[in-house]
Each structure stands twice: as structure tokens, then as C-alpha cells.
C-alpha positions as CSV (number, residue, x, y, z in Angstrom):
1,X,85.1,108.0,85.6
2,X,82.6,105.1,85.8
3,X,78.6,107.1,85.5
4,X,76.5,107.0,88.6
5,X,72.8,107.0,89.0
6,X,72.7,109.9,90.9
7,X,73.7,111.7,87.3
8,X,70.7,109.6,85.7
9,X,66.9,111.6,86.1
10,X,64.0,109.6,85.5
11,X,61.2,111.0,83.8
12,X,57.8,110.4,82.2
13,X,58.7,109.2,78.7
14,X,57.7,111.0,75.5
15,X,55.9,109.7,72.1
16,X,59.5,110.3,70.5
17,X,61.1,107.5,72.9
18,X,58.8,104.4,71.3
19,X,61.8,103.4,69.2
20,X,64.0,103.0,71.8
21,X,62.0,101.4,74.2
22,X,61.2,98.6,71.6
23,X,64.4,98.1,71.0
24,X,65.6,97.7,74.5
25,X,62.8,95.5,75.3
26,X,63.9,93.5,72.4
27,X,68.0,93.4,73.6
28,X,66.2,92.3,77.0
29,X,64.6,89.8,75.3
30,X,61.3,91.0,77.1
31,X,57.2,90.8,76.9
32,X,57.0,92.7,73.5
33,X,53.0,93.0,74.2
34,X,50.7,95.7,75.6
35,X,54.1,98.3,75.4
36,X,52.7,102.3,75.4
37,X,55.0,104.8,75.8
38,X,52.7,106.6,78.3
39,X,52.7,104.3,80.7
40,X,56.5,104.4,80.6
41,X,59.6,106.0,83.0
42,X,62.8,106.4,81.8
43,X,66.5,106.3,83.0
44,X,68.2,109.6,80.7
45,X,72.2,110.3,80.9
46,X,73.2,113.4,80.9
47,X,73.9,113.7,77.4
48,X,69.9,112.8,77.1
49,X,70.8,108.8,76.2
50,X,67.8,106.8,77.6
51,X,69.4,104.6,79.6
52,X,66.7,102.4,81.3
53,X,62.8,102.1,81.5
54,X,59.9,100.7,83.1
55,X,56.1,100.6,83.3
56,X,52.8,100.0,85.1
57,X,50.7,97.9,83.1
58,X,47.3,97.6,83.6
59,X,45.2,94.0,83.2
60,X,41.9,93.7,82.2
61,X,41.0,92.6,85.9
62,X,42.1,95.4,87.1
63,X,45.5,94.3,88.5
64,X,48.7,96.4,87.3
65,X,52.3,95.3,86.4
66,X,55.3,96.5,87.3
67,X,56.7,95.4,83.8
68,X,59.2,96.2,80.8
69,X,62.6,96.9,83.2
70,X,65.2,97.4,81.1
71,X,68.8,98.9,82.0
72,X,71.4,99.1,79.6
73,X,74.7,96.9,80.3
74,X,76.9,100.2,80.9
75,X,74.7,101.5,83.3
76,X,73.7,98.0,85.1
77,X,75.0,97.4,88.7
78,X,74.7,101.6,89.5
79,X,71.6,101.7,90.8
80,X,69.5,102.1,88.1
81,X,67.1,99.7,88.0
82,X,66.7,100.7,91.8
83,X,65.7,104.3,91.1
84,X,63.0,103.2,88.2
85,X,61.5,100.6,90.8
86,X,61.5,103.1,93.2
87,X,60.0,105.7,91.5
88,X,57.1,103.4,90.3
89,X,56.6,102.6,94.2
90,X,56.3,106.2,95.0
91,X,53.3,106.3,92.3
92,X,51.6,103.9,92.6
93,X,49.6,102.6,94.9
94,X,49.3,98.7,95.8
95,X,49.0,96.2,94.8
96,X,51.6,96.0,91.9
97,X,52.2,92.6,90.7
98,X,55.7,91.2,88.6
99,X,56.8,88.2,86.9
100,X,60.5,87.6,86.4
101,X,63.1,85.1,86.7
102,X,63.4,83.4,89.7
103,X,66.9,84.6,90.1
104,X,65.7,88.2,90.2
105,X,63.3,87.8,92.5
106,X,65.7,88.9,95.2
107,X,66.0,92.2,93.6
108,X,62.6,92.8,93.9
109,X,62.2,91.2,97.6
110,X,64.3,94.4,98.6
111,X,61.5,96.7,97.7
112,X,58.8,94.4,99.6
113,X,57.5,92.5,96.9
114,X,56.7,89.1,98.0
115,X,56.6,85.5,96.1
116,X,52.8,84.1,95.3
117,X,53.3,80.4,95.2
118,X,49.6,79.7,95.6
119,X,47.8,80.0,91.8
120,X,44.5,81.0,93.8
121,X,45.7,83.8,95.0
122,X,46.9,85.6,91.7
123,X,45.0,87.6,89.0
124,X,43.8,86.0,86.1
125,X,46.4,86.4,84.0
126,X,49.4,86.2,86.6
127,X,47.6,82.7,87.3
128,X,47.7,81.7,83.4
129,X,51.3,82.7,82.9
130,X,52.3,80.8,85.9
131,X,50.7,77.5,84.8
132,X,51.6,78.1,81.5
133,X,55.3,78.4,82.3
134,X,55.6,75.6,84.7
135,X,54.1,73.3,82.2
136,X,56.5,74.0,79.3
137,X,59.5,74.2,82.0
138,X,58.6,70.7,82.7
139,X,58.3,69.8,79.4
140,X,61.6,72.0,78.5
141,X,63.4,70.4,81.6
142,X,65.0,73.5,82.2
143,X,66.1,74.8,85.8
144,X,65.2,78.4,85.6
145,X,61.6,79.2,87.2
146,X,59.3,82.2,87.1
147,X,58.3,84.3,90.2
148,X,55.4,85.9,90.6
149,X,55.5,88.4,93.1
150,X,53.1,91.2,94.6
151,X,53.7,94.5,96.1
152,X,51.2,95.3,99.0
153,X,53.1,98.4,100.3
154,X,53.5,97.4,103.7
């Protein structure tokens, strides 16, 4: 029997769950930086196996993150990811900005987040992580792009 997401519950993490967040961050090969556990939701089996998590980041200007989402390959394509993005939206109020692959951005399109193509109209740091990764990608000559995207709960 394949596991379903209605069998996962997501919950606030606890300090005993740092471990395994790092280490899923690092199999995701994710932003190591700025990760506290208290910010954090998780994605627990019923055998009490974290599963998946996410946070809310906040910036020093103020803006938040929607960052760290992180779904173990088992449990990928079940719905997951969609219950920890959800639960984040029911939370949190707007704005919530992301950066992720461009190939993602899709994903997050279903739960009204919108591409910012215009530098101007990001925070700070959205803005430097943008122009930072479009100058190495050109230098890199790689394909993949970034997408910054904001949620504005409409």
C-alpha cells in the first residue's frame, strides 16, 4: 500500500527535530543559512518519521520567505509538499516571497504566487539573490533560471 498525505499531520516542529531538518536540507541540497527549528512545520508519518518541512523566514526588511521545502523521495508526488505550502498560507498573512528553480515555479503558481521579473519591485535581498544568480548563470552558461515569486493572497 503506497502512503498517502492524508495519513501525514503537520505540525509545529520541536528543538529535538534540528538534526533532521539539517540533514534534509542538506539531501535537498538547500539554503543551509538562517535555519531555526521554530520557525519550522513538519510533514510526520505515522510511525512519527518526519517526512517533509518548511518555514517562514523573516528578512531584515521585513519581508518573509516561504523557504527550506523539503519532502522525502518516498513521500514525493502525494501531496506533501501541497499540505506544508498550504498550511503556511493559512498562517500567514501576505506577502510571502520564494526563490526556486524555474522549473518549480509552476508548483507554486497553483497556490497564487506570482513571478517578479522586475528587480525594483523585490526586497533587498530577493533583488541581490536575483542579480547575483543571473550573473553567475551567465557566466556558468547554464539553462536553469531562478524564480522569484510573491504571494499577495489574492
Amino acid at each position: 500500500m503506497e502512503p498517502q498525505s492524508q495519513q501525514i499531520k503537520i505540525e509545529p516542529a520541536g528543538r529535538e527535530a534540528q538534526g533532521k531538518i539539517r540533514s534534509m536540507i542538506r539531501a535537498g541540497n538547500l539554503n543551509p543559512l538562517g535555519l531555526d527549528w521554530h520557525r519550522f512545520l513538519l510533514a510526520v508519518d505515522p510511525g512519527g518519521e518526519i517526512v517533509g518541512c518548511v518555514q517562514v523566514k523573516p528578512h531584515r526588511s521585513g519581508a518573509r520567505e516561504l523557504a527550506s521545502l523539503y519532502v522525502q523521495p518516498a513521500w514525493r508526488h502525494r501531496r506533501v509538499a501541497s499540505r506544508l505550502v498550504e498550511r503556511i498560507l493559512a498562517e500567514q498573512p501576505p506577502p510571502l516571497w520564494l526563490t526556486c528553480r524555474m522549473g518549480l515555479a509552476g508548483f507554486y503558481q497553483r497556490f497564487g504566487f506570482e513571478l517578479v521579473t522586475r528587480a525594483g519591485e523585490m526586497p533587498i535581498y530577493f533583488r541581490i539573490v536575483w542579480r547575483f544568480f543571473r550573473c553567475f548563470r551567465f557566466m556558468a552558461r547554464s539553462g536553469a533560471g531562478l524564480a522569484v515569486m510573491r504571494w499577495s493572497g489574492l
